[in-house]
C-alpha positions, 0 to 999 in steps of 0.5 A: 500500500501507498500514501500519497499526501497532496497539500492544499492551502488549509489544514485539511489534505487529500490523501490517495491509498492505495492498496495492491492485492490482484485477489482481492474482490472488495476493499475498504477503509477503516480508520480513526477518521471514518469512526472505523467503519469497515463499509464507509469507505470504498477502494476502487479497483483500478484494474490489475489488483489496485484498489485506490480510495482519496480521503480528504482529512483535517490534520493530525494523527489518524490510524487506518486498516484495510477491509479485504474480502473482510479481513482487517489488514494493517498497511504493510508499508506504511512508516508508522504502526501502533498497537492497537487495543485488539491485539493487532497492528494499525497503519498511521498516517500524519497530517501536517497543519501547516500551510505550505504551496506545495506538495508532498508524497509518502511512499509514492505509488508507481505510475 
């Protein structure tokens, strides 16, 4: 999986996941920022086994997983996991509040 971080002129960011598995059927988002609802956010399989969602959110810490065939799944390359309460692992994504004009890319996905 990738993050791309796209900077705009407020504190709130789109951020593109992206998540590779060519046996996947669905994909969803589930995050401190969607209350962790496993059905809110969708990916879009793109073809070839990329599944792509764009979340726009405020800044600060959010935790994520992946839904898959729903299974959870923590992002396997994300710079930053935590523990979580259950037992398992949660992908972190950093939001920086600050207003910059230009852009960004956390483990930048291929084209």
């Amino acid at each position: 999986m990738n993050v791309q971080i796209t900077r705009g002129p407020t504190a709130r960011r789109t951020v593109r996941f992206i998540l590779i598995d060519p046996e996947a059927q669905e994909v969803f988002l589930a995050g401190s920022f969607n209350n962790w609802n496993p059905t809110k956010t969708p990916l879009t399989d793109i073809g070839h086994g990329h599944w792509v969602a764009e979340v726009v959110l405020p800044s600060g810490h959010h935790e994520y997983q992946f839904v898959v065939d729903g299974r959870w799944i923590h992002d396997r390359s994300a710079s930053r996991l935590v523990d979580n309460p259950f037992g398992g692992i949660n992908s972190v994504v950093e939001i920086d509040g600050s207003v910059r004009n230009s852009s960004s890319q956390t483990n930048p996905a291929p084209v």
